[in-house]
N, C-alpha and C positions, 0 to 999 in steps of 0.2 A: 504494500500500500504506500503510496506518494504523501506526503506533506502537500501542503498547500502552497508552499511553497516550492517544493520539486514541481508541481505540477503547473503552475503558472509560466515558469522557468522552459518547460520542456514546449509551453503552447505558445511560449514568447519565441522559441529556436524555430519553432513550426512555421513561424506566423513571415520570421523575417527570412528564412530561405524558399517561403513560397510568392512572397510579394517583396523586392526592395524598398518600395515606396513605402509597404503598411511599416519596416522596419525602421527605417530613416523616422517613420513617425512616433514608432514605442520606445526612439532613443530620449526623445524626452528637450525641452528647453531649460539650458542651464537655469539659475536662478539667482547666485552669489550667495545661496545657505550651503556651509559647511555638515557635511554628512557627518551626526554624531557618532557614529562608529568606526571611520576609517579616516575622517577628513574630508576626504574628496568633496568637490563642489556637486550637492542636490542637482536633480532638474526634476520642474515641471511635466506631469504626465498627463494625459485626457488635457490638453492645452482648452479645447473647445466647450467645457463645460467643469462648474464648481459646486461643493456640497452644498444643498442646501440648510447646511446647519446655522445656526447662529451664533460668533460671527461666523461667515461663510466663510468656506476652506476649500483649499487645493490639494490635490494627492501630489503626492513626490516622490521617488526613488532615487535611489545612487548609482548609477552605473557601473560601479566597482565591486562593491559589496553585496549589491542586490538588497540592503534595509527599506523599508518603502513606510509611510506614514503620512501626515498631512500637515499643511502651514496655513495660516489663516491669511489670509486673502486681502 
């Protein structure tokens, strides 16, 4: 059985060796937040849409690490 993580991971490899474009798009828009786990600079993921929590947020991931979480908006 997969993690939630192994499995996002395995349909994120799927996603970008069967489309370059949908890849280029799950790399994500830097952002200037430092990744609390490795350092590396965050980017912006789902560019096109924010939670509607209050206040409203954005998901983020690291490209390095793979940690993902969200930053308010």
């Amino acid at each position: 059985m997969l993690t939630l993580k192994e499995h996002n991971e395995k349909k994120r490899r799927f996603w970008k060796m069967l489309n370059p474009i949908i890849g280029e798009f799950l790399k994500g828009s830097p952002n200037g937040i430092k990744c609390d786990i490795c350092g590396h600079e965050l980017v912006d993921i789902d560019q096109n849409s924010q939670l509607t929590s209050m206040p409203p947020q954005v998901r983020v991931r690291c490209p390095n690490c793979g940690y993902s979480g969200t930053r308010i908006a």
